[in-house]
C-alpha positions in Angstrom: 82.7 87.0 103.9 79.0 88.8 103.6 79.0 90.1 100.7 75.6 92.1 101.2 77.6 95.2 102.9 79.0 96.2 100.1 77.2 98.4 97.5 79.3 97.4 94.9 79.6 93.2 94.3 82.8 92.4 92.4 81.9 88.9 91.2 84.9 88.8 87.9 84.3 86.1 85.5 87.1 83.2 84.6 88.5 84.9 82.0 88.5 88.2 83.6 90.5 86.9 87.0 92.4 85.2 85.1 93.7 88.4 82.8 94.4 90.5 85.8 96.7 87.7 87.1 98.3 88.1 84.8 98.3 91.9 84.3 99.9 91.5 87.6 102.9 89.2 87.1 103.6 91.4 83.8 105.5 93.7 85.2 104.7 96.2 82.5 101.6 97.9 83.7 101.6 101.3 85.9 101.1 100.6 89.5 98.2 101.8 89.6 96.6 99.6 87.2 98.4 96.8 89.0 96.8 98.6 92.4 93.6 98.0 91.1 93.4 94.8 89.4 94.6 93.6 93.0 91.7 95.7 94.4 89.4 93.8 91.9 91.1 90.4 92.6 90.9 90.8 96.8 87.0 91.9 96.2 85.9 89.2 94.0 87.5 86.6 96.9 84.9 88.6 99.3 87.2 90.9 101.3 85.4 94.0 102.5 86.6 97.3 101.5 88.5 98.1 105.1 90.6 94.8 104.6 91.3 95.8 100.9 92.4 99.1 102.0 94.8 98.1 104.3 96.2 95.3 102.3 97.1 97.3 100.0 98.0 100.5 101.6 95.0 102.4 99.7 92.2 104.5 100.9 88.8 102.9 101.2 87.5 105.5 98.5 90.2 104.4 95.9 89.0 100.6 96.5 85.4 101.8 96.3 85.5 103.6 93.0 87.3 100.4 91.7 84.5 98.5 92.6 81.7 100.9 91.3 83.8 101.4 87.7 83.9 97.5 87.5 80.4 97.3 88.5 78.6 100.0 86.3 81.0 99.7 83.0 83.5 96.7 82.8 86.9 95.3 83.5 88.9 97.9 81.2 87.1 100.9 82.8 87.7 100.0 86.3 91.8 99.5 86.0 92.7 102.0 83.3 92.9 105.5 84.2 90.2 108.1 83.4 91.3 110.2 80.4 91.5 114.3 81.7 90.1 117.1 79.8 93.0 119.4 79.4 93.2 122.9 80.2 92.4 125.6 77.8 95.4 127.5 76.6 95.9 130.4 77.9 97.3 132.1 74.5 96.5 131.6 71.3 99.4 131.0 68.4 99.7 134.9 67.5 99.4 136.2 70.9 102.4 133.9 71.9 104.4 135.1 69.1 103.7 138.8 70.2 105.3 137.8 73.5 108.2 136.2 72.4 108.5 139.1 69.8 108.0 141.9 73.1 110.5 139.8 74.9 113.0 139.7 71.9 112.6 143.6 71.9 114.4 146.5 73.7 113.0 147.1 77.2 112.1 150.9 77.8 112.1 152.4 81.6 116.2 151.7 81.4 116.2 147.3 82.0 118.7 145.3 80.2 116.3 143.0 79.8 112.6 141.7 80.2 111.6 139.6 83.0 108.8 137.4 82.9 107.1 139.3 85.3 107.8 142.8 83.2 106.0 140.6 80.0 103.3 139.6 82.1 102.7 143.3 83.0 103.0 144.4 79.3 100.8 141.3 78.2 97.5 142.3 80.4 98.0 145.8 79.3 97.8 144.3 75.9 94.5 143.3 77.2 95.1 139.7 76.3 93.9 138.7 79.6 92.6 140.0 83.0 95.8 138.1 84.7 98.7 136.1 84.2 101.1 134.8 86.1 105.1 135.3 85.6 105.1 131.2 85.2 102.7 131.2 82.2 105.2 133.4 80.6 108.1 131.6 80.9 106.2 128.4 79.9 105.7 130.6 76.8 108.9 131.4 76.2 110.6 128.4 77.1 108.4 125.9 74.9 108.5 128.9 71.8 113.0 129.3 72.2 
């Protein structure tokens, strides 16, 4: 195989082919670290990106990104998943406890009962936030009862 048409050379060391065989035959790893210790595996033996793809029923972006995370950091940085910045909350502590005190309270305008799209009305005319969906309030609730 020419290796010079690929950006990204995966040449692994002894030690490092011989830890993702046997990542592989673990059994214990998620597939998609399995997915791309094979990606490194198939690249190091020289096959081109298109061939890697198909093999293993991956796009040819997933098996270039392997190769670039192997090739500008190291083996545990190309297999293992990034880590994802989580999303802000939407509500802080006390503002969660007004809602699920406004919720626990009697409903005016003649309701039996507060819907989560009533207490996502009544919380932006609070003027906790510009917006907020029905589903962020019963995420509320349900994680708070």
């Amino acid at each position: 195989m020419n290796k010079k048409t690929t950006k990204y050379v995966v040449e692994l060391k002894t030690h490092e082919e011989a830890f993702l065989h046997h990542l592989i035959s673990q059994g214990k790893p998620s597939a998609r670290k399995v997915t791309r210790a094979r990606i490194l595996l198939k690249a190091s033996e020289g096959f081109k990106d298109e061939q890697i793809a198909q093999a293993l029923d991956v796009s040819t972006a997933t098996v270039s990104r392997t190769r670039q995370r192997y090739f500008e950091n190291d083996l545990d940085t190309a297999i293992t998943d990034k880590a994802h910045a989580a999303r802000p909350k939407k509500f802080q502590g006390q503002q969660e406890a007004i809602i699920i005190a406004t919720a626990c309270s009697k409903v005016l305008d003649g309701h039996d009962h507060w819907t989560v799209r009533m207490l996502a009305d009544k919380v932006v005319e609070l003027g906790f936030v510009e917006s907020v969906s029905p589903e962020t309030i019963r995420k509320v609730l349900k994680k708070r009862t």
